[in-house]
N, C-alpha and C positions, 0 to 999 in steps of 0.2 A: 456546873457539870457540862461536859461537852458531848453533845450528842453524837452518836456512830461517828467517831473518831476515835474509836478504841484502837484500832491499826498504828493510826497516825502518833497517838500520844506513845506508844511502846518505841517507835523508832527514835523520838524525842529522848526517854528514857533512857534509850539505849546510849543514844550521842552525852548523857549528861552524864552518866554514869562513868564513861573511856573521859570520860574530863576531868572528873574528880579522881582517880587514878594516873593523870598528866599525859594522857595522849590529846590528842586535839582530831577534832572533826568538823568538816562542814557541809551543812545542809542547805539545798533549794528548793524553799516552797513554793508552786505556784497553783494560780487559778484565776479563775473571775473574779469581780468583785462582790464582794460580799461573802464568797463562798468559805471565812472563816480564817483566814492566816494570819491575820493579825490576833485571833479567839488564839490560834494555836500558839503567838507569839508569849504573849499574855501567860498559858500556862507552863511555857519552859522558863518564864524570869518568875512565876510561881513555886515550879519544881525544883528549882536550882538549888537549890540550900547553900552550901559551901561556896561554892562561883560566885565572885563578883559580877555582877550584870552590867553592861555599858548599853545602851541601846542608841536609834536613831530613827527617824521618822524624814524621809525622802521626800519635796515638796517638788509639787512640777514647773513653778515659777523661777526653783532655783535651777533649772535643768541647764538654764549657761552660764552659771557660775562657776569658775573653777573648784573644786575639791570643798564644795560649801559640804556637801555631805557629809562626807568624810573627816571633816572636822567637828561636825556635830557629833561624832559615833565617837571620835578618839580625845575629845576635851576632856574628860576627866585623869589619861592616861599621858597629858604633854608634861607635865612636870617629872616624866622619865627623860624627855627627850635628850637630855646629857648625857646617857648613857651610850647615847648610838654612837659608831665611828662616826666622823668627823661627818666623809663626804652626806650621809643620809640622815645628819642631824639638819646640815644645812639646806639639802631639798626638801626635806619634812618644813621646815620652818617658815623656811621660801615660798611653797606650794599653799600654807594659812597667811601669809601676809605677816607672819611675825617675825620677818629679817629680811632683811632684800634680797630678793630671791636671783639664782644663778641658772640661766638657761644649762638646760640638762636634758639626759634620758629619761623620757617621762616614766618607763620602770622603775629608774630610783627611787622613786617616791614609792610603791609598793612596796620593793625591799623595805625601805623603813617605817611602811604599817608593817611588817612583820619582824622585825625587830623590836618596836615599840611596844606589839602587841605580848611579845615575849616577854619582855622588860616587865610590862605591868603585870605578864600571870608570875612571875618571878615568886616562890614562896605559897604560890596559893596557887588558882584554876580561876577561869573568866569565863563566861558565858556574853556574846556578845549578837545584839537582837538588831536586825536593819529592815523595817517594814516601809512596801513601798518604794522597794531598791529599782522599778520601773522609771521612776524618775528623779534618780541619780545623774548626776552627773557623768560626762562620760570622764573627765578625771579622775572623779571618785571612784564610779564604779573598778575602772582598771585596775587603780592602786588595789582594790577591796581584792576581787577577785587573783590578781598577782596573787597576794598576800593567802587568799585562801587555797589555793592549791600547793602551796608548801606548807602549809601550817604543817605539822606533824605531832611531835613529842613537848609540846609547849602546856599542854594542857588545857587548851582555848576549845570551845565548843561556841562555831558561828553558822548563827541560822540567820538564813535571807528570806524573805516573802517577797514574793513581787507577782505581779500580771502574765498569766500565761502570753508566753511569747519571746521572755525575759531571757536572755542566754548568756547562757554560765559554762561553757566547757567545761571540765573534769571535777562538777560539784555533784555530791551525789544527789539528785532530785526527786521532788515527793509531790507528786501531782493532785492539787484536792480537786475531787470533782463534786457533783450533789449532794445532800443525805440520803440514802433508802428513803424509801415508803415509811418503815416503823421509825425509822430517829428523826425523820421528821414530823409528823405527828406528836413524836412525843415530846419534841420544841415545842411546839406550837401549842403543847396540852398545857406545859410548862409555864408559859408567859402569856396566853391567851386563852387563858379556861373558861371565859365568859362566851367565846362567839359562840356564834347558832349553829348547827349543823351546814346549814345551807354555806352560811360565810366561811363556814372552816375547811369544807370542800374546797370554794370559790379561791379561797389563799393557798391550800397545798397544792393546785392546778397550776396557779399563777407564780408562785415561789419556786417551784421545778426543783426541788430542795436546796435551793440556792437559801443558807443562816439569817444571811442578816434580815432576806426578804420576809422570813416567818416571823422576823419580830419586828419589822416596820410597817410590811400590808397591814397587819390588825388593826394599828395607830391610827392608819390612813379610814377604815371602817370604821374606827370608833368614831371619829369625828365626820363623820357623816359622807366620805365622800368617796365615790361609785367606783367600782372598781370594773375596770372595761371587759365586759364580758366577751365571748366567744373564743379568737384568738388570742394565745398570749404575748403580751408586749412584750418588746427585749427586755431582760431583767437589770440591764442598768436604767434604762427610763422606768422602768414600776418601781425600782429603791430611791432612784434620785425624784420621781414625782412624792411620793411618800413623803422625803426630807424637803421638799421645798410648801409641801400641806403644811408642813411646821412653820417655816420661814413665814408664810406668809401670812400668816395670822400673828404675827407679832407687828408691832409698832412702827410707822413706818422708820425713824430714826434707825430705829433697831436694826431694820432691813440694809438699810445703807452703812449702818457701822458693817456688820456681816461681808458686805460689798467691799468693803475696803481693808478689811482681813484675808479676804479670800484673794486680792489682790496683791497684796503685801504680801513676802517670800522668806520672811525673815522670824516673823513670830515675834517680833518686836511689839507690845503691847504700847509704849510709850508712841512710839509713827506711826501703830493705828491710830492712836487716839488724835495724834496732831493732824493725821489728814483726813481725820474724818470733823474735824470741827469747822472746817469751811462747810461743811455741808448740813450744818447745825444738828449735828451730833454732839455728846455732853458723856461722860465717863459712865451717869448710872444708864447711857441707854444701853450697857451691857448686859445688866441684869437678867432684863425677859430673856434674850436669848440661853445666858447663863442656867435660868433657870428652866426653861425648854431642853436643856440638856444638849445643843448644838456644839457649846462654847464649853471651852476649859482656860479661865484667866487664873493668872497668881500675879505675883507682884511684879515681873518680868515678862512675861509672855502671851499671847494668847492664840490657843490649836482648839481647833476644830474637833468634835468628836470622831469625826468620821472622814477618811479623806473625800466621798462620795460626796458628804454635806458642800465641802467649798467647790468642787467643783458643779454639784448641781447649783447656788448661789450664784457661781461668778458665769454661766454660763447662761443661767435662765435672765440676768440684768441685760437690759435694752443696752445695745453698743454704744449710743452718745454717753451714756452713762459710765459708762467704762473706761471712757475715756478723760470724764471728770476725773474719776477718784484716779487713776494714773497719772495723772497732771499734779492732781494735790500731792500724792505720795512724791513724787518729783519732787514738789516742795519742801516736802517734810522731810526729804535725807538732804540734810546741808553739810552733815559734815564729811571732811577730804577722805575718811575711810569711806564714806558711802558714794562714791563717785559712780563707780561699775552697777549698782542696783536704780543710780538715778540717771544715769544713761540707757538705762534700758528701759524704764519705765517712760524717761522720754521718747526713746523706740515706738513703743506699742501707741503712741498718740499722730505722732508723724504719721502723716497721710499722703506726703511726697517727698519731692527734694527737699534734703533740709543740712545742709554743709556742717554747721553747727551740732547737730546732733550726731550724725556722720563723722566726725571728727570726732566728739567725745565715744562712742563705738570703736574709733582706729585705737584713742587710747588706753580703751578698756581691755582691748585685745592686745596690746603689747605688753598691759601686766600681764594677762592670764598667760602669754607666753613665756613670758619670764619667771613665773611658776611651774612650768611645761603643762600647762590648762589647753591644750592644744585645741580640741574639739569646740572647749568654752571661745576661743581664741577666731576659730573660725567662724562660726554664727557670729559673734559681732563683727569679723570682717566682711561675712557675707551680708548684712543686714546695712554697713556702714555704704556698702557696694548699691546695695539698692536704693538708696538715699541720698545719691550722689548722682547727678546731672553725668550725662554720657560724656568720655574725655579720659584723658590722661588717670586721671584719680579714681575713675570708677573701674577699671582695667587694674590702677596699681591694688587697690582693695579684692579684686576675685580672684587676682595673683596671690598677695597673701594668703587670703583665705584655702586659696590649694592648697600653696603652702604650709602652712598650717594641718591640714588637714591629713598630709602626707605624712607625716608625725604620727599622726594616730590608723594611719593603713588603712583608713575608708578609701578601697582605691577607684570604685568607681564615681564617687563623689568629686574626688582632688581630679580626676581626667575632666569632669563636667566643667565648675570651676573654673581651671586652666586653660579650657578650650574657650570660654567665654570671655574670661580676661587676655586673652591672646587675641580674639576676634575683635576686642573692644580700641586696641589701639595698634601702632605703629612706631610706637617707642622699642625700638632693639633689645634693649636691654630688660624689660618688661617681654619681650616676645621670646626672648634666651628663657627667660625665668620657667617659663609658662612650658617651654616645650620640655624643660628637664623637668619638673614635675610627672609630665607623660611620661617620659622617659623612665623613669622612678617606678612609677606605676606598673609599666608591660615588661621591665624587668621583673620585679618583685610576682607579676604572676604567671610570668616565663614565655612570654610573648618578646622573645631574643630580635627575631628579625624588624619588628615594630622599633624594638628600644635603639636599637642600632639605627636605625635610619633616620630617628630623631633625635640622637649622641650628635652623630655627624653635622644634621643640620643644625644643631645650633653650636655646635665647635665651630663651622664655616662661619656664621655669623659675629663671633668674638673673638676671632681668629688674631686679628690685627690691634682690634683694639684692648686685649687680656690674653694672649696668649696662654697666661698660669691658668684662666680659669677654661678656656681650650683644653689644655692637657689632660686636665683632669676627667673632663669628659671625653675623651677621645680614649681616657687608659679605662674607663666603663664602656666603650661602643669597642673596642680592642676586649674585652672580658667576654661583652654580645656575644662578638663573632666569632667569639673560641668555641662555642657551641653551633655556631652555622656550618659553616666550612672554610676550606683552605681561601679561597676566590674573594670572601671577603674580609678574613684574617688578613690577607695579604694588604687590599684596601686601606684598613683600618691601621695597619703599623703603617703604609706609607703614607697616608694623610696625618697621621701622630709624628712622623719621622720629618716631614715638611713644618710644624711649627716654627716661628723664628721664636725659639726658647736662646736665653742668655746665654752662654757656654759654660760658665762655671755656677748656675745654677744647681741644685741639688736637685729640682725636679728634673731637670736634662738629665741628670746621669743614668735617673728613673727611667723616663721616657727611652734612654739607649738601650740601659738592660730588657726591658719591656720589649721592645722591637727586634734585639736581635735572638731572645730567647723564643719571642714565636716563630720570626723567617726562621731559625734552626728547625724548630717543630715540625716545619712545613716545607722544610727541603728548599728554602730558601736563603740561607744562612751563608751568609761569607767565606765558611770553612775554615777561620784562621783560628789555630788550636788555643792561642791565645787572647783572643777578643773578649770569650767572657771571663778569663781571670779579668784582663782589664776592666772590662764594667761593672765588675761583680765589687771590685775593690775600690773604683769611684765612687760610686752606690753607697758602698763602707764608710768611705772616708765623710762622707755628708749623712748620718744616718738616716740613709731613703729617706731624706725629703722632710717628714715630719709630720702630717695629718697622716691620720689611721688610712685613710682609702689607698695613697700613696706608699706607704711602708707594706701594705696588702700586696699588693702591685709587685711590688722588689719580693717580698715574701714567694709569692705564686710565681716571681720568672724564676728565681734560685731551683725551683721544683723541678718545670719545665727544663733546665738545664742540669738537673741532676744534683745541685748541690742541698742535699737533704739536710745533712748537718747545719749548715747552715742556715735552710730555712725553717726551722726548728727551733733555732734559736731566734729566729727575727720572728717566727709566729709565738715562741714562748710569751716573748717580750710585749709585742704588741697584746695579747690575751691577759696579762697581767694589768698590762696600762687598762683596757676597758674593767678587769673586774675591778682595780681598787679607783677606778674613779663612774663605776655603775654605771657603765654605757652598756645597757642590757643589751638593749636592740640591736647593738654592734654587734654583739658576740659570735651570730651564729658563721658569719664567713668566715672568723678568727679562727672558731673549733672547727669549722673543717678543715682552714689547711691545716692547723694543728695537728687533728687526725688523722690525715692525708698525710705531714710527716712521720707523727709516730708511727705509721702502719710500715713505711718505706723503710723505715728501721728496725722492724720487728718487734717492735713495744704495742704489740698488740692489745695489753690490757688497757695502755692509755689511749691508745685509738678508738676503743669500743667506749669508754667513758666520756672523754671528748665526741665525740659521733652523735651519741646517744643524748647528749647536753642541748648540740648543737640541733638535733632535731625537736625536739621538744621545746626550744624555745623557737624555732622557725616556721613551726606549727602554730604557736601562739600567738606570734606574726603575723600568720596569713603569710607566707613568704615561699610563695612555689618552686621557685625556683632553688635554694636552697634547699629545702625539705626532698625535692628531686636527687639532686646532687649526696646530698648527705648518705640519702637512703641507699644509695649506688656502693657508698662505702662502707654501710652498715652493711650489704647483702654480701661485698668481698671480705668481711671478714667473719662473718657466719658461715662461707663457703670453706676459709682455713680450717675452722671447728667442723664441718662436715653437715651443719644443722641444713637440711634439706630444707626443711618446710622456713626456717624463719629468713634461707637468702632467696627462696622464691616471693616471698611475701615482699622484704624490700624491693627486691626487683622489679619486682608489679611497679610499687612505690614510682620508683626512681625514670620508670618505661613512661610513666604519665605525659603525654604530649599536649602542654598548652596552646599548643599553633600550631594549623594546620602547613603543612610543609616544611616545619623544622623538625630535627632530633630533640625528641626529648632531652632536657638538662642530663640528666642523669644516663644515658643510656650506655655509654661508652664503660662506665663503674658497673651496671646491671652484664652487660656482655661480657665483662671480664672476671665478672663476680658468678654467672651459671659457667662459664669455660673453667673456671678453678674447679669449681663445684664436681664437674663430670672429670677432669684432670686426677681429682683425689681420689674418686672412685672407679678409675682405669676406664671411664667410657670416653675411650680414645677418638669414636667417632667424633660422637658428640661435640666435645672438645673442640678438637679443627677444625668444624664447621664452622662454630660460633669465634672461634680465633681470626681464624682468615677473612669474615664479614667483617670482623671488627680491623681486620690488620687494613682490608681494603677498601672499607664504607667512607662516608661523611669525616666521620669523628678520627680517623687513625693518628690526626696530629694530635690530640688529646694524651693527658698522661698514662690512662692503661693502654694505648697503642701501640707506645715506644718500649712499654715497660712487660706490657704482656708477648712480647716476641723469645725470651727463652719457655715460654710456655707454649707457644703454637710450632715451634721447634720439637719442644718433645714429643706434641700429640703427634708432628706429623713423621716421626723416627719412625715411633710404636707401632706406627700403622704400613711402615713399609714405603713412605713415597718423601723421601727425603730430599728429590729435587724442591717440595711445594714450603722448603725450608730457607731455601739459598738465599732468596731475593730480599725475605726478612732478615737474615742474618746480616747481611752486607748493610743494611738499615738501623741495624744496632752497632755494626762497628765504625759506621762513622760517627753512630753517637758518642761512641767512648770516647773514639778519638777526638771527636773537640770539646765533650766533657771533663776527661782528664779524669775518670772515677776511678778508681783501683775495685769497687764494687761493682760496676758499670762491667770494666773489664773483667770481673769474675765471670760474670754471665756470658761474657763472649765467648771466653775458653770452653766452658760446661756446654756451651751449643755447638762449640768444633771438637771437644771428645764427644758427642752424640753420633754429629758426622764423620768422624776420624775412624779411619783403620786400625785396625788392633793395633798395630807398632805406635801410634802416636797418641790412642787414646788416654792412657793410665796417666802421660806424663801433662796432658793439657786439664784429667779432673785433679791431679795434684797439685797443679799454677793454679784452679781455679779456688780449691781449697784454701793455697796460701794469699790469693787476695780477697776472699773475702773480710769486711771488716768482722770483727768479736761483735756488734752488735746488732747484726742483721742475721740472729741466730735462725731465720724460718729457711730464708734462702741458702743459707751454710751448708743446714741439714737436709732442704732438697740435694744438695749437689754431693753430699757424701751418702745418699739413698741411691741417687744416679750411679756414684762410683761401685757402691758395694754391688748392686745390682749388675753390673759390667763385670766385678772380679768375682761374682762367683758364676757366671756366667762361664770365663774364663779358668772356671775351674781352683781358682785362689781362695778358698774358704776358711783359712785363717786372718789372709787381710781383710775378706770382703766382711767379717764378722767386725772385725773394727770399726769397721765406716759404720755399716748396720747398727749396731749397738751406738754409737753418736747420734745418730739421725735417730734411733727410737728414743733415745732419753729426752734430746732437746725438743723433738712433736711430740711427747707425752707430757713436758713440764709445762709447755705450751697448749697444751689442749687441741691440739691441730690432730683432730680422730682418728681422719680416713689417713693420712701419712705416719701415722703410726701403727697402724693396723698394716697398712704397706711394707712398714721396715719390719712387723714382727713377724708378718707370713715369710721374707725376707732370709731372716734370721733362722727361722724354723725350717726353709728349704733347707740353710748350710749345716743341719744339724744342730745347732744350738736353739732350745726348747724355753720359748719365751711366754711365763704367762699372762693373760688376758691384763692390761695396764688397769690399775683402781679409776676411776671417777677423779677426777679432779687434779689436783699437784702446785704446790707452793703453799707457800700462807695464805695469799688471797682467795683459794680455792672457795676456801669454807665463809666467805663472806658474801654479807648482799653486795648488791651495788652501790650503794648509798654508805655500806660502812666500806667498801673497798677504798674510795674516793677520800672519803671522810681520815682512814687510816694512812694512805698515804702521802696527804698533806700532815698529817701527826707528828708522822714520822720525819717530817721536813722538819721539826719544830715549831710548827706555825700554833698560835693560842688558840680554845675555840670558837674566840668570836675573826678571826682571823680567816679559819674555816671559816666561818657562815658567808664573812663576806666575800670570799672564792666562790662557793657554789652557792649564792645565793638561797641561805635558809638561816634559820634563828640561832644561838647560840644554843638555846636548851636542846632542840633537834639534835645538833652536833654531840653534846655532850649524851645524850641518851646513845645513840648509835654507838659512840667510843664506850662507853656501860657496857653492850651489847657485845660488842666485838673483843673488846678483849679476852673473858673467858675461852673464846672460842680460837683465840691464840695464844694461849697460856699464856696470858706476860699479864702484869697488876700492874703496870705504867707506862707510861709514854715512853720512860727513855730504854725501856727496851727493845721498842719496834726496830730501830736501827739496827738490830742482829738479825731481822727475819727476812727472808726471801720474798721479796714485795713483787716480783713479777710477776706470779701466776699465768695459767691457762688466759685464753680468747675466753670471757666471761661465757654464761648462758643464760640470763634473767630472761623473764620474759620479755619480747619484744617489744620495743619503746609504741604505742597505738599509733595508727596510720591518721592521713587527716579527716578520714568520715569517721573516727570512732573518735578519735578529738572532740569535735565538732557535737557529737552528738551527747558524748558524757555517760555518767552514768543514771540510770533510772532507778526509783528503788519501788518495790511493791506496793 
């Protein structure tokens, strides 16, 4: 029976119950020690009936092991592992040591705990128990937590225990604190019916209703010894003094086998026994313990009852001592699997420099790399660093270890690191290494002007002698500076534009398009109408280059010169290449220019799903700079749909300024995102304020600058002062003209019938009409809103009802509110009587977001484990949603989606969580 935890076991309940019906859930318990989460673990693999149970038990000796965890929880579940696609059978396998593993996205590995985990509830439900997940691995952990915040429709029900402090974003969390007054007592009456009044006071004072301590204080009183009156001790010294009253009344043998258990990380019963026989220890000296109730042996293993017991054991042993049985255990792992456990136990004896040891650390850590064991990877490269005489090699170790370490987004750690191993030598190449790591760093948490300064300085330094790897950093310190300003835009192309790069290079051709698509931005630009067909078609002919960071590059100048279509196509491609080869952590640049194209084209539903991807995984990054940027695009096109509150919210987002004296990442998207905002709702002022800062601030070379000027053209018509139009227009027409857009050029006509005299307006919104492309339908239907608005002006209210009625169909099927409510008042001026539009329009209307996504990969043909590994979730999730979703578009199979109208409205879900409600997660009562 579990005392005042009747709360806790109904939420339990509740998660086992949605699992035996095939949804999945997961839970975070946490608390002190003792205060019972392992009691609660105990009674969910109790409750479970139907679930399979897999569980694990987290050891803190394994904490630099790569994915040791995580392979204890999932061993019963490997002989799925053939089922997984190819890529995340091979980093699953890699990541245990059972195939040679292939450096990777250390997300892969997550994805295929959640495939795997899928795989095994396949036909049934699983219930899986991780106590002690505090000292997990950070491998493990990662993969765990990946994997649990997609769980969904699999059926899996995964509860974690761990030590308050333990963080788990978006797990819902269950805080144990005390017992009451009454359910402690009646513990205590329970298991201690014998104390005296006096002692039973003296332990519920001292217990503070922390469980385990009402059932080991008594233990500690029966055998005669004092329980320290007045103040109370911490309650892990009164549980761990308690377990060690045990210990030490046992034998000493005893005591020292314990020593060498608690020191072993494995639960290997056989290398305790071998390293504890130098210390004349003998197999029955397990027994007392055993029978003390400390010990749990079987024919394989030996754990501890309590994780409290080894570490009060290993911590209350004299350090010479400690250092014995860590020497013997050294001994006792001889063979080549156990290299990385006898390297480190060699670690913890080392007392100084020791080469030899240090070494076998450097190559403990090139396996766990080669697993993508990243965090495991750095602790032994930092630990290899410490043990290594000042020089060349202790520099190239804290180099790695940044290295390393930058993998897993500790960033203030990898800056520490970097700074150290850069201070430590004078090797260039060693000192290049160190400064991109920073670099990495103050990008990723949007400290632009930092990152740039340190792009630059180490491109100068490997200028001559790697130019390839120059460029590459110099098209990152060129990305910087796109968010700085013009001054060091300009910098940064002509120090990129100065590399001696090859000529018929594929990076050159990069580096040309790159250069002369920002000098255009920036009003520096050659002017030749034909310069970027030519580089755009160099570019081509080499497909940019070929690493992802490069082909970004060519993707994001195509943008900046207006070729959407085409970068659309080179962001498809590249976002493909990362999902089918699980470069997670790639993704989120990918999805924004993604979304950034589909937006420029009017596919606004894939814009918001991409957007939406891309934050949420940028979030789980720790990636500010990104999660800025994104949220700039999530807020313009919540401003399309007219949602007030959710493009104020990103815009907050996106306004976040990591450094003092630059633009926020995002700012330039948030100002063009409140300027549509008041646009759609006629607050004409408004509008032109925030246009014309943004037309004349910091950021105006940015891509809502160029692109938001037939919009500050309007505001500033509507408002009567159409000189404060001119200077922008001419801005946009020399963009067309050396973009060559027929799109480009729609806009230019729409902003000279604005300012046209009635003789020439009708015939420049009809040019504008005929260049617009078919699939830039948002922009189409602004410009035939514009025109009808003109012809009934004009008194034409048979034409003007044509355009009107276009423009309200295509903002209504699109969900663009406030421009539809524009065209119907519109319509309703010219006499023709429009009613209020339904909610919603297209097929996707009526779907979540999850099946909108899920359905129109369906509809591509794709299988559904094909989905899962697109948007990274399980195959059973996939198929449950397509369950879901069909009814609710009439069709019983796949192959009839290809007749429905998959574009739908700018979605409305609720808004993707910001990063403090990330961060924070959920809490539950």
């Amino acid at each position: 029976m579990l005392h005042g935890r009747s709360d806790e076991i109904s939420v339990i309940d509740r998660l086992l119950a949605d699992c035996r019906t095939g949804r999945s859930g997961c839970l975070l318990i946490t608390g002190e020690p003792g205060m019972g989460k392992t009691a609660l673990l105990e009674y969910a693999a109790a409750a479970a009936g139907r679930p399979r149970v897999v569980r694990s038990t987290a050891i803190e000796s394994e904490a630099h092991l790569p994915f040791a965890g995580l392979h204890l929880l999932l061993r019963p579940a490997l002989d799925r592992a053939d089922a997984l696609p190819a890529p995340q059978a091979r980093a699953l396998r890699g990541a245990f040591g059972l195939a040679p593993a292939e450096p990777g996205d250390r997300m892969l590995v997550g994805l295929a705990v959640l495939s795997l985990l899928a795989e095994f509830a396949a036909g049934g439900s699983v219930l899986c128990l991780v106590d002690d997940a505090q000292w997990l691995d950070r491998a493990s952990a990662e993969a765990l937590l990946f994997a649990a915040r997609r769980l969904d429709a699999e059926g899996i029900a995964l509860v974690i225990a761990a030590r308050t402090g333990f963080d788990a974003p978006g797990l819902a969390h269950m805080p144990l604190t005390g017992l009451d007054a009454p359910a402690a007592a009646g513990l205590l009456a329970e298991h201690a019916a014998t104390l005296s009044p006096a002692n039973r006071y003296r332990v519920l004072a001292e217990a503070q209703g922390n469980p385990l301590a009402l059932l080991e204080l008594p233990v500690a009183l029966a055998a005669g010894r004092p329980v320290a009156a007045g103040q109370a001790l911490p309650m892990t010294d009164a549980v761990q003094a308690a377990f060690l009253d045990q210990v030490r009344r046992l034998p000493e043998p005893s005591q020292h086998l314990l020593l060498v258990a608690a020191a072993e990380d494995s639960g290997d019963r056989d290398v305790v026994l071998r390293a504890a026989a130098p210390l004349g220890c003998r197999p029955t000296d397990l027994v007392p313990a055993e029978t003390a109730g400390l010990l749990r042996v079987d024919n394989h293993t030996v754990r501890f009852r309590h994780p409290l017991v080894r570490s009060a054991v290993y911590q209350a042993a004299p350090v010479s001592l400690r250092l014995v049985v860590h020497t013997a255990l050294a001994e006792a792992l001889h063979r080549p699997e156990d290299a990385d456990r006898r390297a480190w136990h060699h670690a913890v004896v080392a007392t100084g420099p020791d080469e030899q040891v240090a070494a076998e650390l450097e190559s403990t850590a090139r396996r766990a790399t080669e697993r993508s064991g990243y965090a495991a990877a750095a602790a032994a490269y930092e630990r290899a660093a410490q043990l290594t005489e000042p020089g060349t090699d202790r520099a190239r170790r804290l180099v790695l270890a940044a290295e390393a370490i930058a993998e897993e987004g500790d960033i203030e750690r990898m800056v520490e690191l970097a700074r150290h191993g850069a201070a430590s030598t004078d090797d260039p190449d060693l000192t290049v290494r160190a400064i991109r790591v920073r670099a990495a760093a103050a990008f990723h948490h949007g400290l632009l002007r930092t990152a740039r300064r340190l792009l630059t300085e180490a491109a100068e330094l490997t200028r001559a002698g790697d130019p390839a790897l120059a460029a590459h950093m110099m098209f990152d310190a060129v990305h910087a500076a796109w968010y700085l300003g013009k001054r060091e835009i300009a910098d940064s192309a002509d120090r990129l534009d100065a590399l001696p790069l090859p000529p018929d290079d594929p990076l050159t051709h990069v580096a040309r398009l790159l250069t002369w698509a920002v000098r255009s931005a920036i009003g520096q630009g050659d002017r030749d109408p034909g310069g970027l067909t030519r580089r755009i078609a160099a570019a081509e002919r080499t497909g940019f280059g070929g690493p992802h960071d490069t082909i970004l590059v060519g993707a994001t100048s195509l943008q900046a010169a207006g070729q959407d279509t085409e970068a659309h196509r080179v962001a498809g491609e590249l976002l493909a290449q990362c999902r089918d080869r699980g470069w997670i952590g790639r993704t989120p640049p990918m999805l924004a220019c993604a979304a950034r194209a589909s937006m420029f084209l009017g596919r606004h539903t894939d814009a918001w799903d991409e957007a939406t991807e891309a934050l949420h995984i940028a979030q789980e990054l720790g990636h500010r700079q990104w999660t800025a940027e994104i949220s700039g695009v999530l807020a313009y096109l919540s401003a399309v749909a007219g949602d007030e509150r959710r493009c104020h919210a990103f815009a907050d987002d996106a306004l976040v300024a990591p450094e003092s004296g630059a633009a926020p990442p995002g700012m330039s998207w948030a100002h063009w995102a409140l300027a549509l905002l008041d646009l759609g709702h006629a607050r004409w002022e408004s509008a032109r304020t925030r246009l014309a800062a943004l037309h004349t601030g910091q950021v105006s070379h940015q891509l809502p600058g160029l692109r938001s000027i037939p919009d500050l053209v309007e505001a500033a018509v509507r408002l009567g002062r159409p000189a404060d139009a001119r200077e922008p227009l001419a801005r946009l027409t020399d963009w067309a003209h050396d973009a060559g857009q027929p799109w480009i050029d729609a806009h230019v006509h729409r902003c000279r019938a604005l300012l046209a005299p009635e003789a020439d307006a009708a015939e420049l919104y009809r040019a504008a009409l005929r260049l617009h492309p078919d699939d830039r339908q948002f922009e189409r239907a602004r410009t035939a809103l514009l025109y009808g608005e003109w012809l009934r002006r004009m008194r034409r209210k048979s034409e003007a009802r044509t355009q009107l009625r276009d423009a309200f169909e295509t903002f209504r099927r699109l969900g663009a509110t406030p421009w539809a409510e524009r065209a119907r008042a519109e319509l309703d001026a010219t006499g023709e009587v429009v009613p209020k539009p339904e909610a919603g329009g297209g097929a996707l209307a009526v779907l979540t977001a999850q099946e909108r996504k899920i359905i129109r990969l369906a509809a591509r043909g794709l299988s559904n484990r094909d989905i899962a590994a697109q948007l990274f979730l399980s195959p059973r999730t996939v198929g449950y949603h397509l369950y879901k979703a069909f009814p609710k578009l009439g069709v019983t199979a796949r192959t009839e989606l290809a007749a429905l109208d998959l574009l739908g409205p700018t979605p409305a879900p609720p808004p993707a969580p910001g990063p403090a409600q990330w961060r924070a997660g959920r809490v539950m009562p």
